[in-house]
N, C-alpha and C positions, 0 to 999 in steps of 0.2 A: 504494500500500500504506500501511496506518497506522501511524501510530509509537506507540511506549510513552506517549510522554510529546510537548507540547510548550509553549514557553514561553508562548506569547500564544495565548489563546482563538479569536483572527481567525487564527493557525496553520492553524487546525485545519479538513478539508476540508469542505467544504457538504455539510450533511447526513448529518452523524457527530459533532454536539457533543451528542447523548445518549447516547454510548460512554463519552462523559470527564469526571471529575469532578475541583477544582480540588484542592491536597493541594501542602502546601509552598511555596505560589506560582506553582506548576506547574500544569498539565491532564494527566492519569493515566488512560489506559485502565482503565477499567472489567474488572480479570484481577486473578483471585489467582495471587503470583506468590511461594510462599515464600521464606524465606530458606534458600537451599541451604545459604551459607558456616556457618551452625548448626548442619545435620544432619551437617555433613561433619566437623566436629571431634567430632561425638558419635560417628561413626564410630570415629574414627582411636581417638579414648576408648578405645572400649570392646573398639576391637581391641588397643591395648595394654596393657589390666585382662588379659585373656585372653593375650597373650604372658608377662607377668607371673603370673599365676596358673597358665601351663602349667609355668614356667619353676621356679618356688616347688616345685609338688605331685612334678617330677623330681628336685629337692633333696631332699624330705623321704621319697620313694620311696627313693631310693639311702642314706640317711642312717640310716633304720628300715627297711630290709628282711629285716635279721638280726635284729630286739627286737621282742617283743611289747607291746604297750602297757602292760602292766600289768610291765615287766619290774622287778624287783626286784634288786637286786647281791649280798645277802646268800641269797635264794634262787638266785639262777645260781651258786651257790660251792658250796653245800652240792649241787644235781643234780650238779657236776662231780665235787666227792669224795664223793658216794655213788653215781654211776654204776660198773654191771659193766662196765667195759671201755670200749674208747673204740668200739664198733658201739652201745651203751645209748646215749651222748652224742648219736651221731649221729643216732640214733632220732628223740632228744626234740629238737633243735635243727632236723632239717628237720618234725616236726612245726608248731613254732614258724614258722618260717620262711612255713611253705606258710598257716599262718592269719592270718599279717599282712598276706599278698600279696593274699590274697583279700579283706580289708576295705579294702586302699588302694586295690584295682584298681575295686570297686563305687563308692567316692568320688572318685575319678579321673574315669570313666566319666559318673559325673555332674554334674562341673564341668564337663565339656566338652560335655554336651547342653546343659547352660542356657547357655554363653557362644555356644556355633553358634546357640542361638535368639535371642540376642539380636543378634545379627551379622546374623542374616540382617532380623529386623525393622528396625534400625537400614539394613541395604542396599535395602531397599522403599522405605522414607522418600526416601532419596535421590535415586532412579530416575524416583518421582515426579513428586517435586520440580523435577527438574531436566529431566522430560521436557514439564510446563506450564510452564515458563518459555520452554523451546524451542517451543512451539506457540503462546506471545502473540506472541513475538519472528515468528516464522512467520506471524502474519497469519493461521489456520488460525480458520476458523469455531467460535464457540460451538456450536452447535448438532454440531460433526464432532468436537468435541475429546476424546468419549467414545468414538468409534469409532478414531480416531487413536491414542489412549491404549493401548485393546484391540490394537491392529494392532503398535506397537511397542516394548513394555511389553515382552515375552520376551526383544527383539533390544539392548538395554540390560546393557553390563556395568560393573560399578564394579572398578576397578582404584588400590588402597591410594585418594588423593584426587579422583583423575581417574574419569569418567564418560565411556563411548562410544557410538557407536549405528553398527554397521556400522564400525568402527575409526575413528573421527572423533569429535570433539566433538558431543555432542548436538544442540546449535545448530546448527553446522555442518552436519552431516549432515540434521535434519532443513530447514534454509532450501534444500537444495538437493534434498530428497524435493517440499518444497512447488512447486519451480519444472518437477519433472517433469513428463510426459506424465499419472503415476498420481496424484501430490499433488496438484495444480491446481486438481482439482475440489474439494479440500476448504479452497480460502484462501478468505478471507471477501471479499465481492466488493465491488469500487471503488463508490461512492459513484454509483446517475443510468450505471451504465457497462454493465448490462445483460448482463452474463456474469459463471463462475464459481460460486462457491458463496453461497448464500445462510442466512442462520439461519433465517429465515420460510418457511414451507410457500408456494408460490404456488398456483393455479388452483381453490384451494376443495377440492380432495383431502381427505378423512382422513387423518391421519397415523397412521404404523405402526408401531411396539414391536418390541422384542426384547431380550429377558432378557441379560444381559451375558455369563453364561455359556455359554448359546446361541452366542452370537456368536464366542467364543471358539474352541469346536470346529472352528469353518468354517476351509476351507483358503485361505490369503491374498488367493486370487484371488475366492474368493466375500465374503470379507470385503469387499472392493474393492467388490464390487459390488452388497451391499446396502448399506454406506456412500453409495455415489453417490447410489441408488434415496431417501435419503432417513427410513432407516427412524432412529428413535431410539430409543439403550440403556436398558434398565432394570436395577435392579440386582435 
């Protein structure tokens, strides 16, 4: 199996030093491989802009729920001593009441659709992120890494910093999808060793397409197996 990286160029296995390119002194597979530890504080960011800003709009809900915005001290003096009775007061004060609720509840309402949407973009990033990192690490064919991507992409949850895949680390979970019966066929195959998964089409075939979202709909076990068959995603 290949490694990310390795020190000395003669490391590196016969007939896979067009995989690697040198970068720091080092030899570096040829993978984008982002920086997760980035996306994960932007995360954490933006979830606690949004605990703070849910935490803020209940303050100022509980704080102005009896005042109308435009409240005035010298007009609230004079409705009290010119109101008939105290069922007038009441009148005018749940008036009052009922129409501040209803413009903090609309702006409420809409702090927390733009902070969910950005939570959830900031959690795609992530998922990512952290699911091609797990597939260089994997050994997992260029050519599969679009169908793998599709295949596990759903089963991905991010929990506060942490990232799962089947309750496991991503990594983890996935090096050991790759060492399965059903993975196997999609690690990129040993150098001259003649099994496994390959990037290059062999036998002169055409090669076959299939829309990304296509691919999506199919039920895991047919994904499986236009994967194997060779076919490549399009978007």
């Amino acid at each position: 199996m290949l490694k990310l990286n390795y020190a000395l160029k003669t490391d590196i296995p016969k007939g896979a030093e067009s995989f690697y390119s040198e970068k720091d002194g080092k030899f570096v597979l040829d993978a984008e491989l982002p920086d997760v530890s980035t996306l994960e504080k932007t995360l954490e960011k933006e979830r606690s802009a949004r605990r703070d800003a849910e935490a803020k709009s209940k303050s100022l809900e509980t704080k102005f729920s009896h005042l109308p915005d435009d409240f005035d001290a010298e007009k609230y003096k004079s409705l009290v001593d010119g109101a008939n009775g105290s069922k007038d007061l009441e009148k005018a004060l749940k008036e009052q009441r009922e129409s501040i609720e209803k413009v903090h509840i609309k702006d409420i309402d809409k702090l927390k659709g733009e902070l969910s949407a950005k939570d959830t973009l900031v959690t795609t990033h992530v998922k990512n992120a952290e699911l091609r990192k797990a597939m260089a690490e994997a050994n997992i064919a260029k050519a599969f890494m679009p169908a793998v991507e599709a295949m596990m992409s759903q089963k991905i949850k991010v929990e506060g910093l942490d990232v799962f895949l089947d309750e496991k680390p991503v990594t983890e979970a996935l090096k050991a999808w790759a060492n399965s019966d059903d993975g196997k066929h999609f690690v990129q195959a040993a150098v001259n060793s003649g099994g496994g998964a390959s990037s290059k089409a062999g036998g002169g075939d055409a090669k076959k397409s299939m829309p990304r979202s296509e691919f999506a709909l199919l039920s895991p076990d047919k994904q499986m197996e236009v994967s194997k068959s060779g076919v490549t995603l399009t978007e």
